[in-house]
C-alpha positions as CSV (number, residue, x, y, z in Angstrom):
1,X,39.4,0.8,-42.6
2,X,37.4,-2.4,-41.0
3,X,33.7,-2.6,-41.8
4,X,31.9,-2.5,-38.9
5,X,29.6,-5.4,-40.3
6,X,33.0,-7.3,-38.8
7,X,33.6,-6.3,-35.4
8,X,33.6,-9.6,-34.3
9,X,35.7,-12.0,-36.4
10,X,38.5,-8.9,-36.3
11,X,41.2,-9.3,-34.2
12,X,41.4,-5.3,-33.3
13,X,38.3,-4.6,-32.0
14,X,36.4,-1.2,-33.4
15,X,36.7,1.8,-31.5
16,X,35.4,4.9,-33.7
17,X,33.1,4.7,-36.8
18,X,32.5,7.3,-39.4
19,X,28.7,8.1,-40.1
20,X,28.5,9.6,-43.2
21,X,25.8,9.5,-46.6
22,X,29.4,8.8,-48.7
23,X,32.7,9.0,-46.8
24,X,34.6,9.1,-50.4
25,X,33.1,12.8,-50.4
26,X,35.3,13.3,-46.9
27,X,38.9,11.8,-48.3
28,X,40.7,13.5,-46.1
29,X,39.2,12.1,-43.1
30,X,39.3,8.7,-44.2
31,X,43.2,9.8,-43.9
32,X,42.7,11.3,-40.8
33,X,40.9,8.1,-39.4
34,X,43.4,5.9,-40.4
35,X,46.3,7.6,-38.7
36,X,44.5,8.1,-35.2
37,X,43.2,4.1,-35.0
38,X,44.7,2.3,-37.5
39,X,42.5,-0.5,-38.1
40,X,40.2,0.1,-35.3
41,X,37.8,2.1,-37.0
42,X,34.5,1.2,-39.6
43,X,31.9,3.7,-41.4
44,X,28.3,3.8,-42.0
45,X,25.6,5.2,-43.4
46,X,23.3,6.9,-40.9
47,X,20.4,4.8,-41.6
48,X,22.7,1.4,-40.9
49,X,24.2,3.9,-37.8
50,X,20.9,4.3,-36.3
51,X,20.2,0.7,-36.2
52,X,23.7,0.1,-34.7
53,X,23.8,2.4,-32.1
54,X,20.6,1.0,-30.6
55,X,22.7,-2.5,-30.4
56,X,24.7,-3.3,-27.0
57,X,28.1,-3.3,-28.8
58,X,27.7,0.2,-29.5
59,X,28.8,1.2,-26.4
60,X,32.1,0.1,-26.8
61,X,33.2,2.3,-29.2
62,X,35.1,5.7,-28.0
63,X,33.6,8.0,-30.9
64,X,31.3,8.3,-33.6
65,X,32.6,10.8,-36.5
66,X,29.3,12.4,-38.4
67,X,30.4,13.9,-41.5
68,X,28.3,15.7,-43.5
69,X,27.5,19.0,-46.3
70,X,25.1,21.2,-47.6
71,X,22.8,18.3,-49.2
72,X,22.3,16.6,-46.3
73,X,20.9,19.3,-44.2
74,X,17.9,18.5,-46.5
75,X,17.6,15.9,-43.9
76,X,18.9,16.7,-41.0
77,X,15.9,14.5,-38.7
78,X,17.9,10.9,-39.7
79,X,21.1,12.7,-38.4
80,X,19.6,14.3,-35.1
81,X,18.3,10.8,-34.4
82,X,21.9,9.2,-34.9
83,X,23.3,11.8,-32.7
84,X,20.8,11.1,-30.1
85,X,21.1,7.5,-30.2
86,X,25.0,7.9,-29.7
87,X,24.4,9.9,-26.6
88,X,22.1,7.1,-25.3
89,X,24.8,4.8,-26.2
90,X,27.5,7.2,-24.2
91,X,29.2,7.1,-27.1
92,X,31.1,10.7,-27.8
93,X,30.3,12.8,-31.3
94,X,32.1,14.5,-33.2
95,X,30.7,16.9,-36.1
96,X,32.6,17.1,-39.6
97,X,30.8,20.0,-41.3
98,X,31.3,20.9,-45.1
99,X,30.1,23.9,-46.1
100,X,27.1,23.5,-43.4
101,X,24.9,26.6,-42.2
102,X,25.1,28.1,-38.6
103,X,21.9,27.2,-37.6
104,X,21.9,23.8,-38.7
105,X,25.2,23.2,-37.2
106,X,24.0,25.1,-33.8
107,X,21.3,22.6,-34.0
108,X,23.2,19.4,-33.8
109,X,25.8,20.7,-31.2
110,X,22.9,21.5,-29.3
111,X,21.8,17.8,-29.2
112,X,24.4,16.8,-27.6
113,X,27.6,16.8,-29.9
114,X,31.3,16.8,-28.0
115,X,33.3,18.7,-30.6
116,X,33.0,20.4,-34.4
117,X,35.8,20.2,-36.8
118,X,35.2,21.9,-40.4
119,X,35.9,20.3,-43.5
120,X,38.4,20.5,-45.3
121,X,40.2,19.4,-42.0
122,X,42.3,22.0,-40.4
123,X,46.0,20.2,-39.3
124,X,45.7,18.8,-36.2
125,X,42.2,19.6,-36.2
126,X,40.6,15.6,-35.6
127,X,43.6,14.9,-33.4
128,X,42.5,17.9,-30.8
129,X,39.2,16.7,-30.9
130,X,39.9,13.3,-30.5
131,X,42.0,14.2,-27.7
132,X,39.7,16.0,-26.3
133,X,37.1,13.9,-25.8
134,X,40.1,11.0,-24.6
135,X,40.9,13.9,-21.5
136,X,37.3,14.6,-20.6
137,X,36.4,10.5,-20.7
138,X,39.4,10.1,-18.3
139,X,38.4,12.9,-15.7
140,X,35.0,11.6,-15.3
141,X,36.4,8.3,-15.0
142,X,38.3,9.5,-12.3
143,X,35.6,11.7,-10.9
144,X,33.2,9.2,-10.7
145,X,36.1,6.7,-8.4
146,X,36.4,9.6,-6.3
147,X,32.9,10.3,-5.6
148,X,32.7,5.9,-5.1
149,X,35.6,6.5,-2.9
150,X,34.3,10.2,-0.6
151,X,32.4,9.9,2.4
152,X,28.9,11.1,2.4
153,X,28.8,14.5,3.0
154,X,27.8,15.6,6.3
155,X,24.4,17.4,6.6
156,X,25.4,21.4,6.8
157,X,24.7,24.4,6.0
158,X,26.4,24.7,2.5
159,X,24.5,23.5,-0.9
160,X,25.8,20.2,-2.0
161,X,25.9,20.6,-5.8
162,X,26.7,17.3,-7.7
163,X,29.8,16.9,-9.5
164,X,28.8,15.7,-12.9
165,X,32.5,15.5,-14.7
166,X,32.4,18.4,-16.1
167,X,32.8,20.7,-13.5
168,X,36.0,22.9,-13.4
169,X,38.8,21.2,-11.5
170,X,39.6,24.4,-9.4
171,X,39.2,24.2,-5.8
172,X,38.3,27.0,-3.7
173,X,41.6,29.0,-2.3
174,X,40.5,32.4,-1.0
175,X,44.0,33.8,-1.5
176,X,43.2,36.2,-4.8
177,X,41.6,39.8,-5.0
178,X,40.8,39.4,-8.3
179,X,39.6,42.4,-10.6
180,X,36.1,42.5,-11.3
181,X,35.1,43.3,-14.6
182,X,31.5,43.8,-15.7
183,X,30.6,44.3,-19.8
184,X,27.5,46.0,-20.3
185,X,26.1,46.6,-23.4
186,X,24.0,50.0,-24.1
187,X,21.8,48.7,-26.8
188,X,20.7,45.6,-28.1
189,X,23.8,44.1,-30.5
190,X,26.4,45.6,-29.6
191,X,29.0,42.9,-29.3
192,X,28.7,42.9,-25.1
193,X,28.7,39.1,-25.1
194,X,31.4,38.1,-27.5
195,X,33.7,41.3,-26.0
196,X,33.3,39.1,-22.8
197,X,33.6,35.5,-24.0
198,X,37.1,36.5,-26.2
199,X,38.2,38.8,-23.1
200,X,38.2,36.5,-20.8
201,X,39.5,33.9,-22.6
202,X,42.4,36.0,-23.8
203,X,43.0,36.8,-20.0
204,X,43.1,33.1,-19.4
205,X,45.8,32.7,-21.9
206,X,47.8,36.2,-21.2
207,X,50.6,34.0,-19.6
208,X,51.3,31.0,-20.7
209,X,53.8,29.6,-17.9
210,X,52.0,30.8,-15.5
211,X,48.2,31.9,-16.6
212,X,45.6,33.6,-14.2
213,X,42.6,31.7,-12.9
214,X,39.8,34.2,-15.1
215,X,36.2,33.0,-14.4
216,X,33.3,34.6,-16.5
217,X,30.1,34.8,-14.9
218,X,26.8,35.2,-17.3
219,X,24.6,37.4,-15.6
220,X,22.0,37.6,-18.1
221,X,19.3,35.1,-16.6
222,X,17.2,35.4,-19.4
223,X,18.8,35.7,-22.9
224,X,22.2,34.6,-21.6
225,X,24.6,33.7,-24.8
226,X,27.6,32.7,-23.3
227,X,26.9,29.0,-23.2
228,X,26.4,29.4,-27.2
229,X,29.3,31.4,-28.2
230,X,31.8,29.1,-25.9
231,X,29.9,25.6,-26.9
232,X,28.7,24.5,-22.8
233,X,25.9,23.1,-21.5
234,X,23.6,24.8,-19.4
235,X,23.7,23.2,-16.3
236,X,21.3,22.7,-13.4
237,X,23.2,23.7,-10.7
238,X,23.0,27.1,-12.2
239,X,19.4,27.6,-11.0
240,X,19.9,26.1,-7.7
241,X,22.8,28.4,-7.2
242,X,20.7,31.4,-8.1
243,X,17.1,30.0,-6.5
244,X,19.5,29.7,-2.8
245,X,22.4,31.8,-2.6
246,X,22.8,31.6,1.2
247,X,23.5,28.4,1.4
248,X,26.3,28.5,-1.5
249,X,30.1,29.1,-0.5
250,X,33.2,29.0,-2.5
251,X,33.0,25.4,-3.2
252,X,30.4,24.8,-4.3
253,X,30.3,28.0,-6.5
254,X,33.3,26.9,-8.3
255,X,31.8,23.3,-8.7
256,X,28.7,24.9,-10.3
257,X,31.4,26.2,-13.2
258,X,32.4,24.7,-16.4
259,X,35.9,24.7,-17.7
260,X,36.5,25.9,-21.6
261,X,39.6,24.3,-22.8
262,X,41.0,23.7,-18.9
263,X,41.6,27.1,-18.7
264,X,38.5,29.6,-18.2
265,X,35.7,28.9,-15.3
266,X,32.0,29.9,-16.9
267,X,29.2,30.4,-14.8
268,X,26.6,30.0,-17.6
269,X,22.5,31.6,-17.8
270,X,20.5,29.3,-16.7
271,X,18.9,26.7,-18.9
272,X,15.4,28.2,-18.5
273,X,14.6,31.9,-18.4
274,X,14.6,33.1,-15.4
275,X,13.0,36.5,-13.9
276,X,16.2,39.2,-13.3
277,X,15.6,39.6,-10.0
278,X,15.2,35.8,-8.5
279,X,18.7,37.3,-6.7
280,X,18.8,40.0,-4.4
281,X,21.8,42.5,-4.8
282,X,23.3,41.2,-1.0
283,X,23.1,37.2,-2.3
284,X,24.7,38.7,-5.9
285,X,27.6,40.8,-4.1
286,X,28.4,37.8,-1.7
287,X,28.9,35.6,-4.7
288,X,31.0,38.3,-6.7
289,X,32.8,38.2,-3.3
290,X,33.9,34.7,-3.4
291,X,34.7,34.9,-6.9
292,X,37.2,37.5,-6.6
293,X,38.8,36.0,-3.8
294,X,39.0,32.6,-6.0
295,X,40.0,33.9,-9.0
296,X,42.6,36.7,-11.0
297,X,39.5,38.3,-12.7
298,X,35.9,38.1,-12.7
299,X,34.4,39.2,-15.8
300,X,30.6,39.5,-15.8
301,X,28.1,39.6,-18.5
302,X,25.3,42.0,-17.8
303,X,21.9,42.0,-18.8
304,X,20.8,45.2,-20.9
305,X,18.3,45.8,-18.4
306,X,19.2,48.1,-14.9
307,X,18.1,45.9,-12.5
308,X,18.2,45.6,-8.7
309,X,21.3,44.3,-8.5
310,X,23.4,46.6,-10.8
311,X,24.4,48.6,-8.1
312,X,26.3,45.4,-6.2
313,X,28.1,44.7,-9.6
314,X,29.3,48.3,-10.1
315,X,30.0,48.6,-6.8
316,X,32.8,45.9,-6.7
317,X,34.1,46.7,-10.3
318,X,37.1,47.8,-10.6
319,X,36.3,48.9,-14.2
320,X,32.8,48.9,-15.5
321,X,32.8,48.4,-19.4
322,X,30.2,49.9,-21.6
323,X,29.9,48.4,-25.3
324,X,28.4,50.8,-27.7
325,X,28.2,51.4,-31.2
326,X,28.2,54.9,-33.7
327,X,24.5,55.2,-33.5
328,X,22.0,57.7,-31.9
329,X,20.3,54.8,-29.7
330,X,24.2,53.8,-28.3
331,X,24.4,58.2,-27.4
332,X,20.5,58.3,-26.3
333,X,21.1,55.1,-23.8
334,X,24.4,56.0,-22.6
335,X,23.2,59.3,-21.6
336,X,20.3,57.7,-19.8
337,X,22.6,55.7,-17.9
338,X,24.7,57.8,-17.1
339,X,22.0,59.9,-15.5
340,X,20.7,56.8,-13.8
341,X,23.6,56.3,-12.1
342,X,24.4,60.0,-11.0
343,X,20.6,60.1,-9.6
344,X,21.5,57.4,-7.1
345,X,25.1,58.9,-6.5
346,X,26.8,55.4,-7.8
347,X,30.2,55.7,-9.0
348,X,29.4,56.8,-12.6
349,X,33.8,56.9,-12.8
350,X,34.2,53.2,-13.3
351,X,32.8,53.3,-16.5
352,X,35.0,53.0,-19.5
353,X,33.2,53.1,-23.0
354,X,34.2,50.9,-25.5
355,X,33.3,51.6,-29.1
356,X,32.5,48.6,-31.6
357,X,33.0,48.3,-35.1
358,X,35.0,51.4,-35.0
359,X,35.7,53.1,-38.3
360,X,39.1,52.4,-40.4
361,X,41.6,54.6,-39.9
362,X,41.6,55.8,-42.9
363,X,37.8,57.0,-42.7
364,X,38.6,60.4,-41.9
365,X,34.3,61.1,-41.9
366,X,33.4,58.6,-39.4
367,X,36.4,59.5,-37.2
368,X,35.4,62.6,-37.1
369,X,31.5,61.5,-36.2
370,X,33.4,59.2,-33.1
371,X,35.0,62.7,-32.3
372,X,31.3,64.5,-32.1
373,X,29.7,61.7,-30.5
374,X,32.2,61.9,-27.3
375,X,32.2,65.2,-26.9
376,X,28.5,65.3,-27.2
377,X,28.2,62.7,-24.4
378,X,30.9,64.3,-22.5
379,X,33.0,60.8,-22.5
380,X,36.2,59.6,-23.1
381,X,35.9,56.3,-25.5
382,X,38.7,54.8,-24.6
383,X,39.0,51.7,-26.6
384,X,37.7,51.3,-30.0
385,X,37.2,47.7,-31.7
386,X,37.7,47.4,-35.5
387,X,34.5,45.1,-37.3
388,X,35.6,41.7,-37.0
389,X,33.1,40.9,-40.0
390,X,31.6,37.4,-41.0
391,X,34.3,35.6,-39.3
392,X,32.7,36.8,-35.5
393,X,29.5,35.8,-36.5
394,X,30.8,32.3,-37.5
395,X,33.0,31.8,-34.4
396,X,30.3,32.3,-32.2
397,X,28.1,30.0,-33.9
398,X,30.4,27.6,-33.8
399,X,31.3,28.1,-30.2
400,X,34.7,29.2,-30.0
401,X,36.8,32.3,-29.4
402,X,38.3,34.2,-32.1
403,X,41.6,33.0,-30.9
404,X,41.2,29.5,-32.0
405,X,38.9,30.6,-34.9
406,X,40.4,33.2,-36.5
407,X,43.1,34.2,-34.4
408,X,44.2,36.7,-37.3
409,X,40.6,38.5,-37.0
410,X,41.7,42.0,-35.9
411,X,39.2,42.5,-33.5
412,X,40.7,39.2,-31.9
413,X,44.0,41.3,-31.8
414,X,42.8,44.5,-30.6
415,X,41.3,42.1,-28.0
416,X,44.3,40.5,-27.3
417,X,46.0,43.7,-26.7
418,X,43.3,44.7,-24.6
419,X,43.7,41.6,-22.5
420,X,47.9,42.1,-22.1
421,X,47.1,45.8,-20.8
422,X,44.6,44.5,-18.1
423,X,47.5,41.9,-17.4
424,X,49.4,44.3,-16.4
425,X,47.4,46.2,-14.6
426,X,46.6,43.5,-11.9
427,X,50.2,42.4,-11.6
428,X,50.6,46.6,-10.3
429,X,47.6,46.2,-8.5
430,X,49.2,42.9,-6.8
431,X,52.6,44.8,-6.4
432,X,51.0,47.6,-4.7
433,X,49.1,45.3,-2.2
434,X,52.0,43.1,-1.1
């Protein structure tokens, strides 16, 4: 380890720094550290940080690593500032958490943070991270030499969204009829979002030679969580594709997504909250449209609300999911629905009910209440997800899937198995086309 105090008599010049109140409480990143960059790495406090981040030669290093534990989030106003200072310094950050709450650590990602990595450091853990931020540094390098090198775009009649680096690197094909897939929750809580965040990333990663394009769109212009659970920005683009549809084709839809882990395409909420129906069901359906013909399957998180527009979605899904749980306000809403939809003569079929935190198999009463409830409704639950516990609530905080959380969870299985089946399915569906 080289103190950062001498960058410049040292032959190697510094290109990561840990920030830290001790870094002998974090041992086995000082081990970490010194088999990624050798030499080429220093520590500081964060007070010292501060004042060295707002110096020229900070933006020469690749990464800042802020370690930290439960007594600093006493204080976590000095370490906000560091990570802010970094970002002005386009230096990349990465979070070492020990023992640090959600919301704290939700907090700090928020400002601005690349990656999280908890402490005790999983194996491989800094070197994905590390790597990760080495990959996304080297496609906006080169995204950046082939906007310098494009022509100016002709005036037309398509919305010329700008590419900001971290824009899926998917181009528009037209050649898929992907499935559509809509989750919609029937009462506030019931595990709508993070079904379709783990879904669709298990769909992404269903084959690994050769894996589906999966895009998830979140739908939910107003309390949208999908950014959260999968750790992206909330891009701007999102509220100009929503505020002019007509003027958006397949280009420029797919450059308005994000890329999780170079394999699933998010369309995120919006970063401000947005009235439900700024889209008209026509605009929605032609965007569902070119997503399906973009893409293997479109999932879509809905809003709780019935809005204008529900009738494009369920129209074009192939299967409509409805999360619910073993409660009286999951029965009361789902008949409500139910009758919604039969009023307007939609196709009530497509639905497929989906119980959460469904009881052990060994809970003989509550199996028998999941029994009553379906009958009473007149439904078919056809899937039912076991309580992932503590661990989902985590995973989401920390903005990843189960899969790379807690990829023994076994909600995360039953997800996974969920994911193969619908697999499956499409490659029929395909057969039966061609």
């Amino acid at each position: 380890m080289t103190s950062v105090a001498t960058i410049q008599p040292d032959p190697a010049p510094i290109a990561a720094c840990t920030i830290s109140r001790d870094v002998q409480n974090f041992e086995m990143l000082i081990d970490e550290m010194e088999r990624e960059m050798g030499e080429a790495w220093g520590d500081l406090g964060f007070e010292d940080a501060l004042v060295f981040l707002q110096q020229p030669e900070a933006s020469e290093l690749e990464f800042i690593a802020v370690a930290l534990d439960a007594e600093d989030e006493d204080d976590l106003t000095l370490i906000a500032s560091v990570i802010r200072a970094a970002r002005t310094a386009n230096t990349h950050v990465i979070l070492v958490a020990n023992q640090l709450s959600p919301a704290g650590l939700h907090q700090l990602m928020r400002l601005g943070a690349d990656d999280f990595v908890p402490y005790p450091l999983p194996e491989g853990a800094l070197h994905d991270a590390i790597s990760k931020i080495r990959a996304a540094a080297q496609a906006s390098a080169q995204a950046a030499q082939a906007r310098a090198a494009a022509p100016m775009p002709q005036t037309g009649s398509s919305l010329v969204l700008v590419d900001d680096g971290n824009s899926t690197a998917l181009r528009a094909t037209g050649n898929r009829n992907g499935l559509v897939l809509p989750i919609h929750g029937m009462a506030g809580g019931s595990g709508a979002s993070t079904f379709a965040a783990n879904l669709a990333w298990e769909l992404a990663n269903s084959d690994k030679l050769s894996p589906p394009r999966v895009c998830l769109l979140d739908l939910d212009f107003q309390y949208g969580s999908i950014a959260t659970y999968l750790d992206l920005p909330r891009k701007d683009t999102i509220f100009e594709v929503l505020t002019d549809p007509t003027n958006v084709d397949s280009d420029a839809l797919i450059r308005s997504m994000q890329t999780y882990n170079d394999r699933l395409s998010v369309f995120t909420a919006p970063a401000e909250m947005l009235p439900l129906d700024i889209i008209s069901g026509e605009d929605l359906g032609r965007l569902i449209d070119m997503a399906a013909a973009n893409f293997d399957f479109v999932l879509i998180d809905m809003p709780k609300t019935v809005v204008t527009w529900t009738e494009a979605v369920l129209s074009r899904a192939h299967v409509y999911f409805a999360l619910m749980d073993l409660d009286l306000r999951s029965a009361q809403n789902v008949l409500r629905f139910v009758r919604a939809l039969k009023a307007e003569a939609l196709p009530h079929e497509k639905l497929r009910y989906v119980l959460n935190k469904a009881p052990k198999f060994t809970d003989l009463s509550a199996k028998s209440r999941v029994k009553r409830m379906a009958e009473s409704l007149e439904i078919q639950i056809e899937v039912q997800l076991p309580d992932g516990g503590g661990q989902v609530t985590q995973s989401n905080d920390h903005g990843l899937p189960l899969a790379e959380s807690a990829a023994k969870n076994p909600l995360r299985k039953e997800l996974q198995k969920l994911a193969k089946s619908l697999f499956e399915l499409s490659k029929v569906s395909a057969s039966a086309r061609s």
